[in-house]
Residue frames as qw, qx, qy, qz and C-alpha x, y, z in Angstrom:
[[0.019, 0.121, -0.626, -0.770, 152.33, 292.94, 65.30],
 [0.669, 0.142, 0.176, -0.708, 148.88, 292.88, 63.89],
 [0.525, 0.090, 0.847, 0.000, 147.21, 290.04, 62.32],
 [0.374, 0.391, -0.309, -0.782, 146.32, 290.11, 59.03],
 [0.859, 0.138, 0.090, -0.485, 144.01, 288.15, 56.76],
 [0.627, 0.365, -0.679, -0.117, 146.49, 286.09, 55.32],
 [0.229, -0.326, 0.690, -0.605, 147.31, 285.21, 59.28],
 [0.604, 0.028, 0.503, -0.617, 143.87, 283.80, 59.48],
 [0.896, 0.226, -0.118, -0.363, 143.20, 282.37, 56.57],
 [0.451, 0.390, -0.790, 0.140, 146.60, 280.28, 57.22],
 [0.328, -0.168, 0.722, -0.586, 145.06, 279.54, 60.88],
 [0.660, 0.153, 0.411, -0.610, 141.94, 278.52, 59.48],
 [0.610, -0.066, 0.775, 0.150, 143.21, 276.57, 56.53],
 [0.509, 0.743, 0.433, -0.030, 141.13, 278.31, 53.77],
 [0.420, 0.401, 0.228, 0.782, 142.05, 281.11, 51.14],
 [0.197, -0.211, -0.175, 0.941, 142.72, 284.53, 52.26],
 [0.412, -0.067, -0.288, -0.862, 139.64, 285.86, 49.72],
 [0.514, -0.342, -0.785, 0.041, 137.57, 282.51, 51.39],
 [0.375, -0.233, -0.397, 0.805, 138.43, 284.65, 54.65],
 [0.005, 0.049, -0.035, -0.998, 137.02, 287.66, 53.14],
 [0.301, -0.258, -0.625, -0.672, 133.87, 286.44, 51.98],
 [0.491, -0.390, -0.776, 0.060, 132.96, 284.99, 55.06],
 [0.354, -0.391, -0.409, 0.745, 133.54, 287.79, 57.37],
 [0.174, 0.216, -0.059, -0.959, 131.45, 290.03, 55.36],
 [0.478, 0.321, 0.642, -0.506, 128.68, 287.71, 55.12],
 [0.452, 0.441, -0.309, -0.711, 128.95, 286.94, 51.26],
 [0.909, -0.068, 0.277, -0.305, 127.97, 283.94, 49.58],
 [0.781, 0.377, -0.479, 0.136, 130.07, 280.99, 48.20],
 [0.036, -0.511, 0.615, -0.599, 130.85, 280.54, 52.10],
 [0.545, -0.460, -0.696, -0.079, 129.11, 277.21, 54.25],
 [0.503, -0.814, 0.075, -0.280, 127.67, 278.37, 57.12],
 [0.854, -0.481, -0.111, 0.162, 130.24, 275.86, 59.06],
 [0.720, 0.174, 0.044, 0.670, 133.24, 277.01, 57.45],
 [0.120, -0.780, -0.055, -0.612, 131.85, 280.88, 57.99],
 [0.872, -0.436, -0.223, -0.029, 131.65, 279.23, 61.45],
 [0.901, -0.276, -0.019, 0.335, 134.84, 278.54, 61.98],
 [0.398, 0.419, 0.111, 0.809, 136.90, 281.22, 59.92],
 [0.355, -0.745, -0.053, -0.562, 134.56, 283.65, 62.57],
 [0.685, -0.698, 0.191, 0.076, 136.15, 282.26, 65.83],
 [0.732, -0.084, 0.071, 0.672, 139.88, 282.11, 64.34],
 [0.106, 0.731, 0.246, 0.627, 139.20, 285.62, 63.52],
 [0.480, -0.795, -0.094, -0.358, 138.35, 286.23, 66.67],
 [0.833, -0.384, -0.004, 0.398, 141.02, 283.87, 68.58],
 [0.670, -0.022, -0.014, 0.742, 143.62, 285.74, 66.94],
 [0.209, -0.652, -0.105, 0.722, 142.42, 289.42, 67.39],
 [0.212, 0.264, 0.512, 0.789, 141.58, 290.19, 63.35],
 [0.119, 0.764, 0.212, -0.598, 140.01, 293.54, 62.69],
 [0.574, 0.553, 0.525, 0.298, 139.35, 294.27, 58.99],
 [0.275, -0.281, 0.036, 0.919, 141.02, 297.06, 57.50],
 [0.306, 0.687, 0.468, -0.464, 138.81, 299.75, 56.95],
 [0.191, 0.730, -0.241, -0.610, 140.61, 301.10, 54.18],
 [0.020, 0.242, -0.924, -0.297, 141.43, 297.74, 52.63],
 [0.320, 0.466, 0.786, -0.251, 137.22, 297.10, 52.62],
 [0.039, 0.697, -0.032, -0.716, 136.95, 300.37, 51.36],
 [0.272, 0.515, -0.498, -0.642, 138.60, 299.57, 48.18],
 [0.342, 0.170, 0.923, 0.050, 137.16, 295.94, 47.84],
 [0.099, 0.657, 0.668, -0.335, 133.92, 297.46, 48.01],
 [0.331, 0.374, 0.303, 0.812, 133.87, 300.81, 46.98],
 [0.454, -0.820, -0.302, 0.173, 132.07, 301.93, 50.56],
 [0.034, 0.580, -0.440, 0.685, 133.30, 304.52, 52.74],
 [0.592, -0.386, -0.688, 0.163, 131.24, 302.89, 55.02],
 [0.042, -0.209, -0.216, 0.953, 129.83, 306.73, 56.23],
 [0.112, -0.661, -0.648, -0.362, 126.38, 307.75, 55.98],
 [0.041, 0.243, -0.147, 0.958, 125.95, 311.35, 56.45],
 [0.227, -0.584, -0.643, 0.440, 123.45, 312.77, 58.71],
 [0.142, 0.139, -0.125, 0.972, 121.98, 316.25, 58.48],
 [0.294, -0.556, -0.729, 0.271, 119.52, 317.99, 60.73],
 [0.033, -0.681, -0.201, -0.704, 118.12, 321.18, 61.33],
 [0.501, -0.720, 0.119, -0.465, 118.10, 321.30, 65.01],
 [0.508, 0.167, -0.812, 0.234, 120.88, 318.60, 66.93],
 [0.150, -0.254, 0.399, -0.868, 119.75, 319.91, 70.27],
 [0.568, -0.140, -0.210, -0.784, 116.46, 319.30, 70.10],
 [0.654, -0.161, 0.705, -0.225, 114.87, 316.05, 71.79],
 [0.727, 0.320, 0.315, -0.519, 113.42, 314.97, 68.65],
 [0.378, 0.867, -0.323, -0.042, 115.81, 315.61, 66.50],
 [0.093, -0.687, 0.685, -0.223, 118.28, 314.13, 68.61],
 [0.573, -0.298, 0.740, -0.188, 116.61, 310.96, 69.71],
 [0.610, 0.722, -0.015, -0.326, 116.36, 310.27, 66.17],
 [0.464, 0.751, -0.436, 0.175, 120.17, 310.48, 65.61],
 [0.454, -0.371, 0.806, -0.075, 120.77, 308.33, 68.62],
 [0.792, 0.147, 0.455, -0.379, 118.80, 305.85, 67.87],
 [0.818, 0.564, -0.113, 0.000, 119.91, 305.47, 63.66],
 [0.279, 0.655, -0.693, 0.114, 123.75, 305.94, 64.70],
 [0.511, -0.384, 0.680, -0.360, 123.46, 302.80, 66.71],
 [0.899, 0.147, 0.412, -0.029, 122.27, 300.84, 64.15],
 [0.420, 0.850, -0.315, 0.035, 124.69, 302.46, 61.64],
 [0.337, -0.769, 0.512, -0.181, 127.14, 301.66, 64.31],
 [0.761, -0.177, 0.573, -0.246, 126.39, 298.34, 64.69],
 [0.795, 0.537, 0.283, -0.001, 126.91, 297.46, 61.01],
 [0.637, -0.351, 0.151, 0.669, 130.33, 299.24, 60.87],
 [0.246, 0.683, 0.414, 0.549, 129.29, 302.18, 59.86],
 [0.292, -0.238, -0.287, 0.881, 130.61, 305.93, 60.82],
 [0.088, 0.821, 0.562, 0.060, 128.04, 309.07, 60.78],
 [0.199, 0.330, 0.093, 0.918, 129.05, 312.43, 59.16],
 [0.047, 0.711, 0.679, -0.177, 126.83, 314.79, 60.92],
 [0.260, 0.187, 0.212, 0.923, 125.70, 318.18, 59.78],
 [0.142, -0.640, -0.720, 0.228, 123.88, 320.44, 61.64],
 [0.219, 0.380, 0.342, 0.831, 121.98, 322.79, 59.42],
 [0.218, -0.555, -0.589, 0.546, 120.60, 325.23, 62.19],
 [0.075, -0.612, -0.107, 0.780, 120.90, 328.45, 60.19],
 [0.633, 0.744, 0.166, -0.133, 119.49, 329.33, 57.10],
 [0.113, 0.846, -0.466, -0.232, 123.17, 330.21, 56.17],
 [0.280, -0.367, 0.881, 0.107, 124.84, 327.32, 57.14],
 [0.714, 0.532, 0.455, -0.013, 121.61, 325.23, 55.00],
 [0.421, 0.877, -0.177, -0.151, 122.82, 327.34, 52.14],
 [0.103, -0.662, 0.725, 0.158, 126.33, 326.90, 52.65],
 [0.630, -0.060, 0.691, -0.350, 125.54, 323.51, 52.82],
 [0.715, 0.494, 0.487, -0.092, 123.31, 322.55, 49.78],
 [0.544, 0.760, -0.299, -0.192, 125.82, 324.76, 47.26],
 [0.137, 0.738, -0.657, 0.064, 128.68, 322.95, 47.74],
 [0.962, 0.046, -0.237, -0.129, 127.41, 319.43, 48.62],
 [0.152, -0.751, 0.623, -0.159, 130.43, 318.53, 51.06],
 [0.778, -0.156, 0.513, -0.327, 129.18, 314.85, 50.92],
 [0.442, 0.776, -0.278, -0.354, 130.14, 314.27, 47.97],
 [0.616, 0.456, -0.571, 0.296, 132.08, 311.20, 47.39],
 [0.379, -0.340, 0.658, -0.555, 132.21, 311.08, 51.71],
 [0.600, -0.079, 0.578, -0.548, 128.92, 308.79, 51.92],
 [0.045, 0.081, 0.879, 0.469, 127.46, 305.85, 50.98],
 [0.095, -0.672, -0.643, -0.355, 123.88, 307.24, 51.75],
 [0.110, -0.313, 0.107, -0.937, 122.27, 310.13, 53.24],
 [0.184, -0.495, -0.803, 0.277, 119.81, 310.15, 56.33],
 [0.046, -0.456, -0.253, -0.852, 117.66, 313.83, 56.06],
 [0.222, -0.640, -0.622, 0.393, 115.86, 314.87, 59.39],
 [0.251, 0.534, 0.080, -0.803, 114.99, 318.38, 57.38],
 [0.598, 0.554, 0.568, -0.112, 112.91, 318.89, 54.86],
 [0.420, -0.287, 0.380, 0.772, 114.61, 319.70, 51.97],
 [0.442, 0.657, 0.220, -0.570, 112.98, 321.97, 49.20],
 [0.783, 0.552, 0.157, -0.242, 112.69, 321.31, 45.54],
 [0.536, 0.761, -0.357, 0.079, 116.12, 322.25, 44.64],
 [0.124, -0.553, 0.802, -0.188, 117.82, 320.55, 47.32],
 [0.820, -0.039, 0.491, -0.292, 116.03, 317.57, 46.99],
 [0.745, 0.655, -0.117, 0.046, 117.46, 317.57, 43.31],
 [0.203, 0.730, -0.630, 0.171, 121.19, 317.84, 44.91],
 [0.573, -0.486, 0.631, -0.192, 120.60, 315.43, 47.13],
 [0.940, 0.276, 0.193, -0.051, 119.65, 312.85, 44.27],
 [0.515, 0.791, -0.330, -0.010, 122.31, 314.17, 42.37],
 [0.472, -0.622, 0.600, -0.173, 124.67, 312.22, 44.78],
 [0.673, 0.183, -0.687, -0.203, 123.49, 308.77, 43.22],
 [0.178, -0.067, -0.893, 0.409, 123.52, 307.13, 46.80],
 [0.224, -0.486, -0.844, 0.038, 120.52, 305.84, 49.20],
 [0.185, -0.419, 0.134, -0.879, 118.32, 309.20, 50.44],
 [0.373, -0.541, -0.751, 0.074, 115.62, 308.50, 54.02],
 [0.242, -0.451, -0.272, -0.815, 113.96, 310.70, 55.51],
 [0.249, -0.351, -0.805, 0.409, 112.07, 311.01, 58.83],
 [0.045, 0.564, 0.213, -0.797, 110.26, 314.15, 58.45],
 [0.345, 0.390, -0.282, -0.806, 107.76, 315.31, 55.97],
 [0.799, 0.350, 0.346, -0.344, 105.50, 313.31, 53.47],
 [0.755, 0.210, 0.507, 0.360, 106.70, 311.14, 50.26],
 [0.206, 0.865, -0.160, -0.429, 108.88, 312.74, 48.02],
 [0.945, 0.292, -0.053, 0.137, 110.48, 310.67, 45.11],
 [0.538, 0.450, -0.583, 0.410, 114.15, 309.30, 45.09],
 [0.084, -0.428, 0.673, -0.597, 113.72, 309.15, 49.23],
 [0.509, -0.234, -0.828, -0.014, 112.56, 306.54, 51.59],
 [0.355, -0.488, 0.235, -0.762, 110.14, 308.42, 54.49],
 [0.359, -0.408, -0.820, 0.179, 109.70, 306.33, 57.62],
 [0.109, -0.036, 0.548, -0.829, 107.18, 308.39, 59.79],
 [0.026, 0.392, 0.895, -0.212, 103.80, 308.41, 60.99],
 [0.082, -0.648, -0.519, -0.551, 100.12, 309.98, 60.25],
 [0.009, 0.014, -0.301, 0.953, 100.19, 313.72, 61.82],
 [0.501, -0.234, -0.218, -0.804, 96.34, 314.47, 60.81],
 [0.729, -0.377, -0.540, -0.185, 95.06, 310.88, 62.23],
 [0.527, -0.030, -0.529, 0.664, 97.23, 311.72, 65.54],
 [0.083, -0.023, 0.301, -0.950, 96.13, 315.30, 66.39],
 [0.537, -0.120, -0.349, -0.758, 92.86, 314.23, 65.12],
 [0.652, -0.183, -0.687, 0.263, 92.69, 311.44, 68.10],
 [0.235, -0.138, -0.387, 0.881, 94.11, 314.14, 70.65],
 [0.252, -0.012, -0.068, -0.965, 91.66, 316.94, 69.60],
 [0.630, -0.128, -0.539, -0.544, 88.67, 314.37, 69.43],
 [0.503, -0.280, -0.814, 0.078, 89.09, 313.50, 72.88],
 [0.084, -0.102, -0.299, 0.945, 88.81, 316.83, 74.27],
 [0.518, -0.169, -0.355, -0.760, 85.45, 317.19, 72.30],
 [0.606, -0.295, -0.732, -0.101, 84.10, 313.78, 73.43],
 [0.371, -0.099, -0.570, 0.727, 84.94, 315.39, 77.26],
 [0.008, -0.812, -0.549, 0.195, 82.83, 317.96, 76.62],
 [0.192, -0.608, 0.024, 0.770, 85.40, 320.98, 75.86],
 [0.533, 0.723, 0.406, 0.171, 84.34, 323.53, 73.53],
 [0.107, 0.915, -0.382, 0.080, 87.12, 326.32, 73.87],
 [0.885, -0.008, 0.182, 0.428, 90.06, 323.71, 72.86],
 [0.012, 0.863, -0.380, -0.331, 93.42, 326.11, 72.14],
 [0.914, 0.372, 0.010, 0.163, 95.81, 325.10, 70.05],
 [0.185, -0.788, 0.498, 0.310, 100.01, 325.50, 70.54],
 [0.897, 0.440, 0.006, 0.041, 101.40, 325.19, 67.50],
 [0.506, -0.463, 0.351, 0.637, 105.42, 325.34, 66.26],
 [0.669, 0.684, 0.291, 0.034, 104.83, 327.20, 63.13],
 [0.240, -0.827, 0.470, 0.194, 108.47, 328.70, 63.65],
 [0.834, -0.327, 0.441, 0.051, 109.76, 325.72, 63.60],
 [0.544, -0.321, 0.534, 0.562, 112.68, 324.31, 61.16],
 [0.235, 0.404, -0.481, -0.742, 112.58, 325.66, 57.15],
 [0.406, 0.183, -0.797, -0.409, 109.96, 323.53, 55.15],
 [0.173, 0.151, 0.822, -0.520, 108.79, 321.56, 58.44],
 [0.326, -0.064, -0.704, -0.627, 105.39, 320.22, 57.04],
 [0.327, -0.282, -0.862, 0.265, 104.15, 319.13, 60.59],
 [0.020, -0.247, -0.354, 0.902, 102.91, 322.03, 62.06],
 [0.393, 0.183, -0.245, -0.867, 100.67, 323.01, 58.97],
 [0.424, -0.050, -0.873, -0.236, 99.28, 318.75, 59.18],
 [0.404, -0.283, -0.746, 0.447, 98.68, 319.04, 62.30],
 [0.234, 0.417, 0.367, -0.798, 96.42, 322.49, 62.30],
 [0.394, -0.067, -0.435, -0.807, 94.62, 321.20, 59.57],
 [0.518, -0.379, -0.762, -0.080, 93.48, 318.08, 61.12],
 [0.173, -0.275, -0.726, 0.606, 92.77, 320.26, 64.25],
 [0.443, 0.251, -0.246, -0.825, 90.57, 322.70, 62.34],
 [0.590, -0.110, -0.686, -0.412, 88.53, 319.64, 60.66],
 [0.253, -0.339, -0.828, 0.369, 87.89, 318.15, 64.49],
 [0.068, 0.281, 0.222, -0.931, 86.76, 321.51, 65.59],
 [0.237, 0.175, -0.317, -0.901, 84.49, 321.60, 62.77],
 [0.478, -0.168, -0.820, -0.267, 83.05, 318.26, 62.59],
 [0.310, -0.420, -0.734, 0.434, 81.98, 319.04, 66.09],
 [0.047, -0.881, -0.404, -0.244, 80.05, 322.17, 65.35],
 [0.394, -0.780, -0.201, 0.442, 82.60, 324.53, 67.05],
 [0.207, 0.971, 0.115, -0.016, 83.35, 327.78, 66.10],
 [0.752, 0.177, -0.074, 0.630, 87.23, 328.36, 65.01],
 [0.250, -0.967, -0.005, -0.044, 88.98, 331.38, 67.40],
 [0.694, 0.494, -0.264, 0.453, 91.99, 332.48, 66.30],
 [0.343, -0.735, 0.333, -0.480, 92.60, 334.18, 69.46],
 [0.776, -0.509, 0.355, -0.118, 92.91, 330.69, 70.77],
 [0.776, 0.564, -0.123, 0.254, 95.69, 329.73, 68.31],
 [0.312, -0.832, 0.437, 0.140, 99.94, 330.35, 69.97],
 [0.940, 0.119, -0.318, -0.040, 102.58, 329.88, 68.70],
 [0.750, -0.627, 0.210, 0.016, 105.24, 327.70, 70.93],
 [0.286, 0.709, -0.644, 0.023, 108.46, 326.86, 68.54],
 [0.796, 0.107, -0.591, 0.079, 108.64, 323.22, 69.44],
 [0.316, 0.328, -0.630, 0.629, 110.33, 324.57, 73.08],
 [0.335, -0.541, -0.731, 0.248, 109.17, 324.29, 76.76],
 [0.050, -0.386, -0.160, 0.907, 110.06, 327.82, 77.28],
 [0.259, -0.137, -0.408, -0.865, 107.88, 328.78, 73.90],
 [0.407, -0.403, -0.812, -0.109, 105.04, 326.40, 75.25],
 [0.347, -0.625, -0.547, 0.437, 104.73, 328.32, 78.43],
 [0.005, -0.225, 0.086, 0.970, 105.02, 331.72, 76.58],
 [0.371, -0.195, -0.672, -0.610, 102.05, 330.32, 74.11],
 [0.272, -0.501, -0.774, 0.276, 100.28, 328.86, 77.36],
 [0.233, -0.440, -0.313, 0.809, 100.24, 332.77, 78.93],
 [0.240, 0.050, -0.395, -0.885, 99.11, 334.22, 75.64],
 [0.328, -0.269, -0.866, -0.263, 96.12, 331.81, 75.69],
 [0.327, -0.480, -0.661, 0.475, 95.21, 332.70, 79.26],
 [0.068, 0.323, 0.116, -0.937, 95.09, 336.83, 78.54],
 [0.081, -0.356, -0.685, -0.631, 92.42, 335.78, 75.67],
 [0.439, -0.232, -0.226, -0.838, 89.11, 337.24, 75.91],
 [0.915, -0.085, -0.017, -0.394, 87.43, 333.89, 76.55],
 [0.245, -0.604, 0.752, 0.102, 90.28, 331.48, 77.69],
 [0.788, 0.061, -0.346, -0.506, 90.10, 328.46, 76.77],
 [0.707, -0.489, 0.249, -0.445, 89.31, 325.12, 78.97],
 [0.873, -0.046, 0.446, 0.192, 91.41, 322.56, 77.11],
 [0.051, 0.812, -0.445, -0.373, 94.64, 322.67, 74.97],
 [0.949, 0.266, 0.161, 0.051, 96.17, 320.47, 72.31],
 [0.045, -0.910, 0.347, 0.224, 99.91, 321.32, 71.95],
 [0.716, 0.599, -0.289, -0.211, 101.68, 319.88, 68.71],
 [0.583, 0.310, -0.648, 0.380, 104.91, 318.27, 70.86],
 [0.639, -0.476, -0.586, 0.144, 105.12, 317.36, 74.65],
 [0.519, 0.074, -0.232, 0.819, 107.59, 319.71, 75.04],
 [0.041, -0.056, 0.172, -0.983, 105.60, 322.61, 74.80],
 [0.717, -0.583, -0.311, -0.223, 102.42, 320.69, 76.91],
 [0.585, -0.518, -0.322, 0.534, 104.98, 320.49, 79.77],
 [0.177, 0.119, -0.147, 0.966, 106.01, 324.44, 79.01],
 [0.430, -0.482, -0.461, -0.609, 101.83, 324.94, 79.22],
 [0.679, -0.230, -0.657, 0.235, 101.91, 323.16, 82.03],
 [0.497, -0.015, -0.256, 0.829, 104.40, 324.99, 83.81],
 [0.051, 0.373, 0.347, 0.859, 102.33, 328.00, 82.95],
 [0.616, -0.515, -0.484, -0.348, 99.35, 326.90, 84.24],
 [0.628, -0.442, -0.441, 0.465, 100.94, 325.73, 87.68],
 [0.381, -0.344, -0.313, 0.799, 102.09, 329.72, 88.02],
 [0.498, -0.497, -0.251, -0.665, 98.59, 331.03, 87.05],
 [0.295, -0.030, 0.719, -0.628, 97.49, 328.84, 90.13],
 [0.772, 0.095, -0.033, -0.627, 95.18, 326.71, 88.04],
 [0.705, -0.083, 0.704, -0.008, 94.80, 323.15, 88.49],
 [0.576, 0.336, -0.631, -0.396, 95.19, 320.69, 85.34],
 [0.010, 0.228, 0.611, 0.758, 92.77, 319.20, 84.79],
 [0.107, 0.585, 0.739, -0.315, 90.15, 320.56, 86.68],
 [0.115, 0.827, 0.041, -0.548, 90.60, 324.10, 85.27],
 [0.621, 0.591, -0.378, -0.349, 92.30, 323.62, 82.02],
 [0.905, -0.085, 0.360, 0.212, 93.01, 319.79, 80.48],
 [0.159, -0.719, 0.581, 0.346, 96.23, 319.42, 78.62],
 [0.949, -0.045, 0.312, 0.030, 97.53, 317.40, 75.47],
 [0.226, -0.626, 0.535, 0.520, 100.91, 316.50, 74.00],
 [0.927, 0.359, 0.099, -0.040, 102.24, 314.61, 71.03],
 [0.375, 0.676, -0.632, 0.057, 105.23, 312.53, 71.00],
 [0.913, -0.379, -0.044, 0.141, 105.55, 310.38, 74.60],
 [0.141, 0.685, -0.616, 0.363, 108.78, 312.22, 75.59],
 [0.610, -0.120, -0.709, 0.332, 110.55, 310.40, 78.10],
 [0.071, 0.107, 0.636, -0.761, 109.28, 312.32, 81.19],
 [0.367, -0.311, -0.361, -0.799, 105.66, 312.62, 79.62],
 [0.716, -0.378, -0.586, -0.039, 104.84, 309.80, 82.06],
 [0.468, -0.059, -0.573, 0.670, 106.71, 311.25, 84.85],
 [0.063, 0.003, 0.215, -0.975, 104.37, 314.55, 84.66],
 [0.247, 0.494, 0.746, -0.373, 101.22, 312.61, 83.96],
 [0.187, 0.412, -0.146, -0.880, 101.21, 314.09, 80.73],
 [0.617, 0.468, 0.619, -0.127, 98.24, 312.98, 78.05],
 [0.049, -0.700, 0.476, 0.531, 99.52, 312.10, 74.66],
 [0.881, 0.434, -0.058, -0.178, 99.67, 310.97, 71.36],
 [0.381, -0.719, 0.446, 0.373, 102.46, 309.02, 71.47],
 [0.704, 0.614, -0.339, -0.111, 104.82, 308.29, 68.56],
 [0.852, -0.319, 0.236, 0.343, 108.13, 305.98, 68.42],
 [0.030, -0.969, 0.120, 0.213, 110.35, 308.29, 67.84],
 [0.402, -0.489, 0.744, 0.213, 113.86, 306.54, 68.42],
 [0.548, -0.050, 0.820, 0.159, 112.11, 303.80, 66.35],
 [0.564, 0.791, 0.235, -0.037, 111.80, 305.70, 63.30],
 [0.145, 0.873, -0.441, -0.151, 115.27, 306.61, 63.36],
 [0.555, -0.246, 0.794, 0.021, 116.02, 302.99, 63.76],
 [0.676, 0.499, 0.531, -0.107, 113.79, 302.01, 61.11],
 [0.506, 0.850, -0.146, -0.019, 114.88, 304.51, 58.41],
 [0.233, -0.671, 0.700, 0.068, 118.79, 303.30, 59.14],
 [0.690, -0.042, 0.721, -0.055, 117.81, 299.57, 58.64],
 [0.659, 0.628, 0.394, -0.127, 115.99, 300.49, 55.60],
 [0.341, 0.885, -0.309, -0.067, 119.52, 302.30, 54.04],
 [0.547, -0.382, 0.745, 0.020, 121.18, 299.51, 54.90],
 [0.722, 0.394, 0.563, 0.079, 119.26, 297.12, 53.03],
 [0.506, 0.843, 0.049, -0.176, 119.50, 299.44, 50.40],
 [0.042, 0.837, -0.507, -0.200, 123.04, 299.53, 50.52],
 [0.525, -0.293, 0.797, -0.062, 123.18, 295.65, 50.83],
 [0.469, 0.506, 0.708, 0.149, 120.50, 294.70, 48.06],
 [0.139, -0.166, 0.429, 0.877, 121.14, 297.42, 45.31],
 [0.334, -0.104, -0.636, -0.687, 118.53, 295.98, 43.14],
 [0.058, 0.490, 0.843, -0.212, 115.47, 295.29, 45.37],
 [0.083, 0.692, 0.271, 0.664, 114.53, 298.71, 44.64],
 [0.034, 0.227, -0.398, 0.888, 113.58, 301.69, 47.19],
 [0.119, -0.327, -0.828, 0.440, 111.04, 301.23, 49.87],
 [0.173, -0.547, -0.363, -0.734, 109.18, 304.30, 49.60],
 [0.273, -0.449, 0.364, -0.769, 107.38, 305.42, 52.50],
 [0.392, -0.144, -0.817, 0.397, 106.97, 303.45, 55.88],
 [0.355, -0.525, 0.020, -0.773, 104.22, 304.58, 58.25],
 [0.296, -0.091, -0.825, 0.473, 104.70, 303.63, 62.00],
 [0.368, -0.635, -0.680, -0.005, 101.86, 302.99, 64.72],
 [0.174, -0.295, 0.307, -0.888, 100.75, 305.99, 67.12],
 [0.515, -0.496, -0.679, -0.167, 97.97, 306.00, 69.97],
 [0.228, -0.676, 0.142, -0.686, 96.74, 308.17, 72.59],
 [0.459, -0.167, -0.658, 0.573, 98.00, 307.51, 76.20],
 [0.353, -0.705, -0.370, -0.492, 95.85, 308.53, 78.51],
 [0.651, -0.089, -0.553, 0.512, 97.11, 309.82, 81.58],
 [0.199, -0.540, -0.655, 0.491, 96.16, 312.60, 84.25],
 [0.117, -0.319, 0.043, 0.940, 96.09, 316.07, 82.26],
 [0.221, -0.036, -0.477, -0.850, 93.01, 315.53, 80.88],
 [0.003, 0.364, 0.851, -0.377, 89.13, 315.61, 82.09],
 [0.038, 0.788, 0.553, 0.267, 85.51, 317.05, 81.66],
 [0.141, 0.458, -0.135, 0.867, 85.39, 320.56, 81.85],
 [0.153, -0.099, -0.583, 0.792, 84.14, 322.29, 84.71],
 [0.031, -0.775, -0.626, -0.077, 80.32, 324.10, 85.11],
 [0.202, -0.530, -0.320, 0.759, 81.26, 327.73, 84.79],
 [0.252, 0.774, 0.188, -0.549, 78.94, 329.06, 82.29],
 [0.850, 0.525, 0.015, -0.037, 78.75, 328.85, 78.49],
 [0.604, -0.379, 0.468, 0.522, 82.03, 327.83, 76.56]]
């Protein structure tokens, strides 16, 4: 038979709603007595009923999830990373993976969350009118993608000061024909791409060099696009001697590229990413790196709290550390005549 709270709270001497407080970490509970009501809990094998919190509370104790790409690394190591702390707090994760303009649609009329969650975690950018449905919910909104937007909490990090690191050591090297792979494909709304080729434009410029759209691809966020954007780069006119590519992914499709031109990296062309994938180090790739995982951690913690402390109010936006890792895919250009 199971154990139930009365069970315990008869084991432990106290009141069944004593019982309750303690195991959910409310107050009017000593620590010693919390103490102790937490190992008879345990001696006898209690598990709170989820449905019988549920209605204490008025939780579901669910915190949707939607995404524009599950697949993806980024995307993905994101959504490990927050369901683990979700997890860890006894929390389940709706997920919803809005991949198709349809299914977004579908999606944003009909609001399936509804009464499901107790907050919402966003890894797309949502546009005016969905940003209005999502408030409409009345629960916690975060965010990991895109730039402050009111009613949401944004943990991420400065694109412009990042590429603008990456692109500013290629100058300092010496390279004046710097390419650029962007992901301007890339998910509906997506705000990175367009941060990240302004601040590479403004390096370019502050360094006297001449802007060539010719050296411009784009790569779609993928290794395969990266190494399609790498090849376009190479048939240019005037190639160019050093690349900046918006995600690691598509610096290791460049890569690739390169290696089946037959051109060294970096004597013949230098290479940078942005992120620190997990194999960047393995290929010796040079990068801006970001904490990725620990922005999906972060924005979880922070909807917690929210859910925990009602009234503190909403964080607002969170901006985690970056820094360029230097590692082998990047060097002075060669001497072969102007750049």
């Amino acid at each position: 038979m199971s154990v139930s709270i009365t069970d315990v709270a008869r084991a432990a001497g106290v009141s069944a709603s004593t019982v309750s407080r303690a195991l959910r970490g409310q107050p009017g509970v000593s620590g010693e007595v919390a103490a102790q009501i937490t190992a008879v809990a345990a001696r006898l094998g209690y598990t709170a009923s989820r449905s019988a919190s549920s209605l204490a509370s008025g939780r579901t104790f669910t915190i949707g999830v939607v995404v524009p790409y599950v697949g993806r690394w980024f995307f993905g190591t994101v959504l490990d990373a927050a369901e683990h702390v979700f997890s860890a707090a006894g929390y389940d994760v709706l997920l919803y993976n809005l991949g198709s303009p349809e299914t977004r649609k579908r999606f944003f009329t009909k609001m399936p969350v509804r009464k499901r969650v107790d907050a919402v975690l966003s890894l797309l950018i949502p546009d005016e009118e969905e940003s209005a449905a999502l408030r409409s919910l009345g629960v916690p909104l975060a965010t990991t993608v895109g730039g402050a937007r009111p009613g949401f909490t944004v943990v991420g990090i400065d694109d412009r000061a990042g590429t603008e690191s990456a692109v500013r050591h290629l100058v300092n090297l010496g390279h004046r024909r710097i390419g650029m792979i962007s992901g301007s494909s890339g998910p509906q709304h997506w705000t990175t791409p367009i941060a990240r080729r302004q601040a590479y434009l403004e390096v370019l410029a502050d360094a006297g060099i001449e802007h060539d759209p010719a050296l411009e691809a784009d790569g779609d966020y993928t290794v395969e696009g990266g190494e399609r954007a790498m090849t376009e780069l190479l048939a240019a006119a005037r190639p160019p001697t050093a690349v900046f590519a918006q995600s690691d992914e598509m610096a290791m499709g460049a890569l690739r590229a390169l290696r089946r031109h037959r051109l060294r990296v970096p004597d013949d062309v230098s290479v940078v990413g942005f992120d620190d994938h997990e194999l960047a180090d393995v290929v010796g790739l040079t990068t801006v790196a970001q904490p990725v995982a620990g922005q999906g951690a972060e924005a979880a913690r922070l909807l917690l709290r929210q859910l925990d402390e009602p009234d503190a109010g909403q964080p607002g936006q969170v901006r985690m550390p970056i820094r360029l890792v230097l590692r082998e895919t990047t060097a002075p250009p060669r001497p072969r005549g102007p750049q």
